[in-house]
N, C-alpha and C positions, 0 to 999 in steps of 0.2 A: 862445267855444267853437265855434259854428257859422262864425265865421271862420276857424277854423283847421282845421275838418273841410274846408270848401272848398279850404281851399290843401293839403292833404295827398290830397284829391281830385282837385285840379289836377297835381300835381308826379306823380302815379302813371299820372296819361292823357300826360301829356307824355315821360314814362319810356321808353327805347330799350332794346334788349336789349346785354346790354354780352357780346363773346367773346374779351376776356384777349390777352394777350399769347406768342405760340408761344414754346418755349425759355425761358422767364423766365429760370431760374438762368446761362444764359448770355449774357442780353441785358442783364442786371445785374451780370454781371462785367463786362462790354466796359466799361458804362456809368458805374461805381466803378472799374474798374483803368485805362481810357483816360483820363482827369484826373489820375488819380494820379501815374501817368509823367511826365504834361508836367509837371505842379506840381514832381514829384521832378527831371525834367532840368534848368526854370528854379530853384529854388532852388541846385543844385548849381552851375550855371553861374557864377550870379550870387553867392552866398555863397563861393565858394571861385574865385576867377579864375584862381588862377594854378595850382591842379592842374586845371583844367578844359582850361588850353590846352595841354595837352601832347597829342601826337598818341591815345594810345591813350584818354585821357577823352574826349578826342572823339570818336573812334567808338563809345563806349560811349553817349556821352551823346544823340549822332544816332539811334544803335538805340533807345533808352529811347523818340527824341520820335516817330520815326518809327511805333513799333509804339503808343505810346498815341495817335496820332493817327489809325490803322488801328483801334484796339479803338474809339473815338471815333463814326470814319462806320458800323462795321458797329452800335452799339448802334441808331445813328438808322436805317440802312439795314432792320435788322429790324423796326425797331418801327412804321417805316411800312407793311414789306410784310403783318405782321399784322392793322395798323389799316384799309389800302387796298388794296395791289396785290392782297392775298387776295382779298378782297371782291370787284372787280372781276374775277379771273380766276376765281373761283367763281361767278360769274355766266354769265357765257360758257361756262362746262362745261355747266352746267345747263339752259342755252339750248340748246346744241347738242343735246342728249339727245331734244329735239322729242316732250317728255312729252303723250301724250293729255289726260292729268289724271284717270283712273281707277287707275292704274299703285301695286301695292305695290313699295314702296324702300326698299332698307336702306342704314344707312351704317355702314361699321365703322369704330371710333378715331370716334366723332361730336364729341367734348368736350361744349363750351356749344354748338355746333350753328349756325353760319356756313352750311355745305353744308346739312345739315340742315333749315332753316328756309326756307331758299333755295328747297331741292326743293320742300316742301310750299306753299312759294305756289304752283306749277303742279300741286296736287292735290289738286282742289275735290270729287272723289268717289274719291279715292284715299287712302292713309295712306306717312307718313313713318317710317320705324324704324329708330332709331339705337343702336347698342350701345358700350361704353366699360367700363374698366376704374378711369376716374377720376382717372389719376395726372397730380397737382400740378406733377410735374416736367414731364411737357413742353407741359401750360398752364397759364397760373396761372388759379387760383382755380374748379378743374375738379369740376364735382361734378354729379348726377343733379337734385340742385334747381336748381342754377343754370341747366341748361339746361330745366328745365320751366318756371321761369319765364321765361324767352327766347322760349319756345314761346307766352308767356300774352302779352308784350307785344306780340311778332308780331302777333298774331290768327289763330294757326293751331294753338295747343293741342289743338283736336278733331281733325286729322289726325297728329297724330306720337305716336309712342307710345315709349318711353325704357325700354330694358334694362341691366343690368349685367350682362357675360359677358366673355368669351376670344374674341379673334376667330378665334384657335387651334381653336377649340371652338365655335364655333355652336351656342346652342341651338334649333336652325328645322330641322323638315326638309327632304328634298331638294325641291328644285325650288319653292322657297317664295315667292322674288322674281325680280319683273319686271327691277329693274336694281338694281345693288349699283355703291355709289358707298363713294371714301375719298378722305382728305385729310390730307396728311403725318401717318399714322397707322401706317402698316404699317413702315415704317424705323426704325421706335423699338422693335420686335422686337429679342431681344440676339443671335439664331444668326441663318446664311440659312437654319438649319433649321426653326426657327422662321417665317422671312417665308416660306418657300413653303406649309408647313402651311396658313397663315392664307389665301393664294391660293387654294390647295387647298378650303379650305371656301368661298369666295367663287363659284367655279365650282360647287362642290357644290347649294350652296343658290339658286343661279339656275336663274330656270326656261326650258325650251328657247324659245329666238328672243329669250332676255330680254340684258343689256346693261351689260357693265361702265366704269366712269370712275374710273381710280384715279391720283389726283394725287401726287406727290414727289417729292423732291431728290434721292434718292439710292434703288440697288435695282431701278432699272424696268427696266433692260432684262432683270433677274431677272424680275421679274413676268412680263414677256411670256411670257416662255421657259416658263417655272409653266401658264399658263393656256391656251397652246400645245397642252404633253402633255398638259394636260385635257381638250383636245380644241376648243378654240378655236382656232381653226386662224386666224383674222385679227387675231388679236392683235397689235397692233403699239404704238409712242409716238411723240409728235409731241410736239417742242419744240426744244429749252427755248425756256421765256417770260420775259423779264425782267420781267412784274410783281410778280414777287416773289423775295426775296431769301435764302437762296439761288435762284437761277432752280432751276425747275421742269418737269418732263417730266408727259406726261397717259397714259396706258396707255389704250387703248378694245380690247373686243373684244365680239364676240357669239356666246351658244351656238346650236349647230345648233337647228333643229328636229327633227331624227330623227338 
């Protein structure tokens, strides 16, 4: 009995924060439908020879191998840049930010908390605040526990603190955070009437001199423009990065002081 409290002791101190897979439902279609094709081209080819060689099965059967060997690289392509290229360029945003380490930081769209956790290692008298809505679909296995225990394996549970909200809707008010950070969060919004809102509060709830980093594939040069008429006047993006797949654009701006 005491053997196995130590190895279940052991296997929890050894324990990583695990943050899922971006897009699941479409990284598992590529990943089940890009085999299926070639399976379905090679049997066709090979079980039926002689309607395969007429001109028009073959370019049926070429499109077939072609596009399952395309769904193929993009399942491996994503799931590496969730597993690394992510990581890697969330590191580097975060670096850049040149945090004192006293600084409140929100991150809106946080999921399991990659960015999130990242911050809060650079803030040993500051706190980490990350808001989300939970939804499965564009990570898997997204939920407020999972990322508080991410927060636990980290070692940095006493700086972050985890809400469920709207990023539409903010529950904070004005001038609340030092720097507000996101991470392929705001393009999964369904209007652009909707992603400017969520901009819109993002500017709102920053407080003067404080400093946005808003990472994604798609939508930035909207952002800019958003955070612009908020009166961000240097709002601008710098990219794309190919460590991740789709490549990625970075938003930075900062509010005035007066």
């Amino acid at each position: 009995m005491q053997g196995n409290t130590r190895e279940i002791e052991r296997h929890h101190a050894n324990a990583k924060p695990r943050f899922g897979i971006d897009a699941p439902t479409l990284v598992l279609g590529f990943a089940f439908g890009g085999p299926a094709l070639l399976l379905a081209a090679m049997v066709l080819t090979h079980g039926f020879p002689t309607t395969a060689s007429s001109g028009g099965a073959r370019s049926v059967l070429g499109a077939m191998m072609l596009t399952g060997l395309m769904m193929c690289l993009e399942a491996i392509a994503m799931t590496l840049s969730s597993r690394v290229g992510k990581r890697l360029l969330l590191r580097r945003m975060v670096a850049s930010l040149n945090l004192r380490g006293d600084e409140q930081v929100l991150e809106v769209g946080c999921g399991r908390g990659m960015l999130l956790l990242e911050v809060a290692q650079h803030l040993p008298q500051g706190r980490a605040t990350g808001i989300d809505l939970w939804s499965t679909r564009d990570q898997s296995g997204n939920a407020a526990a999972v990322t508080q225990r991410n927060a636990e394996l980290a070692g940095v549970v006493e700086r972050v603190h985890i809400d469920t909200g709207d990023m539409r809707q903010l529950p904070y008010p004005n001038a609340s955070f030092d720097v507000v950070v996101a991470s392929l969060a705001i393009h999964n919004l369904p209007t652009e009437t909707d992603r400017e809102q969520a901009v819109r509060e993002i500017a709102r709830v920053l407080k003067p001199g404080g400093r946005v980093a808003l990472l994604d594939f798609r939508c930035t040069a909207a952002y800019a423009r958003t955070l612009r008429a908020e009166g961000l006047a240097d709002a601008h993006r710098r990219g794309p990065s190919f460590l991740m797949f789709p490549w990625v654009w970075i938003v930075r701006a900062s509010k005035p002081t007066c």
